[in-house]
Legacy VTK file of the C-alpha trace (Angstrom):
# vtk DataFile Version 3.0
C-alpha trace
ASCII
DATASET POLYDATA
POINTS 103 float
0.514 -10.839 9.088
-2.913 -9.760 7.553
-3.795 -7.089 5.137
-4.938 -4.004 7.155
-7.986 -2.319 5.971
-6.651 1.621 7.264
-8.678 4.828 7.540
-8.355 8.811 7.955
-8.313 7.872 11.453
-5.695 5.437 11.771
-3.506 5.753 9.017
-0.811 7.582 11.379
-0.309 5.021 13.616
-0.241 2.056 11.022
2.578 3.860 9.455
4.295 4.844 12.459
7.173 2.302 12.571
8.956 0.210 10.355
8.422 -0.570 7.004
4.879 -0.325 5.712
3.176 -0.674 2.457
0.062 1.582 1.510
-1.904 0.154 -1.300
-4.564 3.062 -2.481
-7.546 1.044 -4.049
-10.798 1.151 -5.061
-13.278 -1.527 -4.808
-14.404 -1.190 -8.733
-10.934 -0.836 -9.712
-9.603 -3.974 -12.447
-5.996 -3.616 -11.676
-6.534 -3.317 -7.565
-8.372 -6.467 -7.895
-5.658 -8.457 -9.421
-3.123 -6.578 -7.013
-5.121 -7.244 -4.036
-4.132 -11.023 -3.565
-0.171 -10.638 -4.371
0.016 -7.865 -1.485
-1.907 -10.580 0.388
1.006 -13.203 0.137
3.345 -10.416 1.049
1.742 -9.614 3.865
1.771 -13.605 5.126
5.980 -13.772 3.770
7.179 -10.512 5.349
6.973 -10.509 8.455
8.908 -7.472 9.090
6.735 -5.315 7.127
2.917 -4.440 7.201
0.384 -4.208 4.169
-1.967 -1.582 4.739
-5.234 -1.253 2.112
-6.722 2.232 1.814
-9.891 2.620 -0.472
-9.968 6.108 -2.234
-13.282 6.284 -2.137
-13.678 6.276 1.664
-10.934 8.258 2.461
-10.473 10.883 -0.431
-8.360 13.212 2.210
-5.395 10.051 2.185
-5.741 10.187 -1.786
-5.314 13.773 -2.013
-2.107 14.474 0.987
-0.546 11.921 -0.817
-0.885 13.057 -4.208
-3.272 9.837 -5.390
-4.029 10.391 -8.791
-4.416 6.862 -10.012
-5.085 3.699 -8.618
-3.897 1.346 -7.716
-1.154 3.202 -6.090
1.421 1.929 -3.477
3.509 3.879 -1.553
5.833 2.297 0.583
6.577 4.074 4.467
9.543 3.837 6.793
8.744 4.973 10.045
6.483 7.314 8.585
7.827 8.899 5.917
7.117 7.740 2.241
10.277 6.443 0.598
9.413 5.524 -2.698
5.964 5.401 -5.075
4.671 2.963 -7.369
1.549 3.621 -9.865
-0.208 0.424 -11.374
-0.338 -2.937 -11.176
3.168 -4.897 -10.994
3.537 -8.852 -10.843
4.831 -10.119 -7.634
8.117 -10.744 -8.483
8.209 -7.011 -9.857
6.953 -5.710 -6.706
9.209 -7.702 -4.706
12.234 -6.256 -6.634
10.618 -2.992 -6.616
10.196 -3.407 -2.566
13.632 -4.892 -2.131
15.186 -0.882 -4.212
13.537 0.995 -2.013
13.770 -0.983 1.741
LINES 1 104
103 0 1 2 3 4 5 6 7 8 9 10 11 12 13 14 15 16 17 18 19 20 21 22 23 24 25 26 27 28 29 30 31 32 33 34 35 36 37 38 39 40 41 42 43 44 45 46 47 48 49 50 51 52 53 54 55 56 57 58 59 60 61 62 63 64 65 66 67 68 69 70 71 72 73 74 75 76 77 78 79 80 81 82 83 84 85 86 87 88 89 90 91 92 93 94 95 96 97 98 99 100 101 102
């Protein structure tokens, strides 16, 4: 599965079901560049999970209900609800392991 690019808009629904990880980014941002392609082969091995990209900058509201301070910032959903929180950039296998705690 692709990286979804998310909104105010949709946000709901891409978190609606299952497992879902929210990566809050900004386009400027050092550390949500080098995350960018290791949620990318996530996305493409987990097929039972979605990767969802929100940019801070267009959708400040998302930052701020989720209590975005810094970025990046991942928060990973299950059917909905946020389950666990990660701030800053983590190495794949770190965020695998960190994914794997908290699924």
């Amino acid at each position: 599965m692709n990286v979804i690019i998310g909104n105010e808009e949709n946000f709901s629904s891409l978190i609606a079901e299952e497992f879902t990880i929210v990566d809050f980014f900004a386009t400027w941002c050092g550390p949500c560049k080098m995350l960018s392609p290791i949620l990318e082969e996530i996305a493409n091995d987990r097929s039972e999970m979605k990767v969802v990209k929100i940019d801070v900058d267009e959708n400040p509201n998302l930052a701020k209900t989720y209590g975005v301070m810094s970025i990046p910032t991942i928060i990973l959903f299950h059917n909905g609800q946020p389950v666990a929180t990660n701030v800053g950039y983590l190495p794949k296998a770190q965020l695998e392991e960190w994914i794997l705690e908290n699924k």
